[in-house]
N, C-alpha and C positions, 0 to 999 in steps of 0.2 A: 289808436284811433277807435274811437266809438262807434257803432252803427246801430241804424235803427231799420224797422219794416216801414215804407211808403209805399202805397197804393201798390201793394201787393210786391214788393222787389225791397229787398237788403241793399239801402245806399250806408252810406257814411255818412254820421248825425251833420257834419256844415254843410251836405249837400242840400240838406233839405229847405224848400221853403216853401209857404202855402199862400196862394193867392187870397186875394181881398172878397174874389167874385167864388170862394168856395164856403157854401151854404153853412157847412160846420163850422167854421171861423164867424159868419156875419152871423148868424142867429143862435151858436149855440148847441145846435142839436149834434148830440153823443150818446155814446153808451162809452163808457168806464169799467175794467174792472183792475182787480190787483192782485195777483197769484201769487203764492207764495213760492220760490225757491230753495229747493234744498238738495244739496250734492248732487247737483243737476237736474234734479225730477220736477216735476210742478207738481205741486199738492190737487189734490180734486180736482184737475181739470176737465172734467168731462161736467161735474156739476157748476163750474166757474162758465164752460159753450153754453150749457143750458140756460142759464143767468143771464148768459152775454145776448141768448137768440129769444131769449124774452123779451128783454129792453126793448132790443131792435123791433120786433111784432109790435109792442107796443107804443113806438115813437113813428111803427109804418116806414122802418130804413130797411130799405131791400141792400142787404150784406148777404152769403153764402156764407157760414160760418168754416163749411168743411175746410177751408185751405190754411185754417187759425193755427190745429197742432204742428203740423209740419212748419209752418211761420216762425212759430214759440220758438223750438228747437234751434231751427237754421239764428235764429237772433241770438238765443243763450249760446248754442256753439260759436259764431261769429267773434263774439265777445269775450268767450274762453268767460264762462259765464258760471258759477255753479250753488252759492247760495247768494239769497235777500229777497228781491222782489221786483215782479215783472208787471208792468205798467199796459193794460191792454187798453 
């Protein structure tokens, strides 16, 4: 079984679903990014939060990034996870 991080909590990827009336689905507005994994680490992650908490400033999406590293981890553990790439 697969999982993924939603609105902050580790479900099971069929649990998920996203309403019609949620902003980022009708208009669009994200930030992306794509870390690399390896033997479990993530590569520059702290320059991948910087990245991530720019976008956000710049698109004016009020996210806390602090709760991201902890997230990353619990998903790659989750997933018995250890290289390729991690889809934020």
């Amino acid at each position: 079984m697969a999982y993924v991080i939603f609105n902050h909590k580790l479900v099971a990827e069929k649990e998920v679903s996203i309403s019609f009336q949620y902003r980022g689905f009708r208009y669009g507005d994200a930030i992306f990014d794509t870390l690399i994994i390896k033997t479990g680490m993530i590569y520059q992650l702290e320059w991948h939060l910087s990245r991530i908490n720019r976008g956000l400033e710049a698109l004016r999406i009020k996210f806390d990034i602090a709760s991201l590293p902890a997230l990353c981890r619990q998903l790659l553990e989750a997933n018995d996870f250890s290289d390729g790439l991690l889809r934020i």
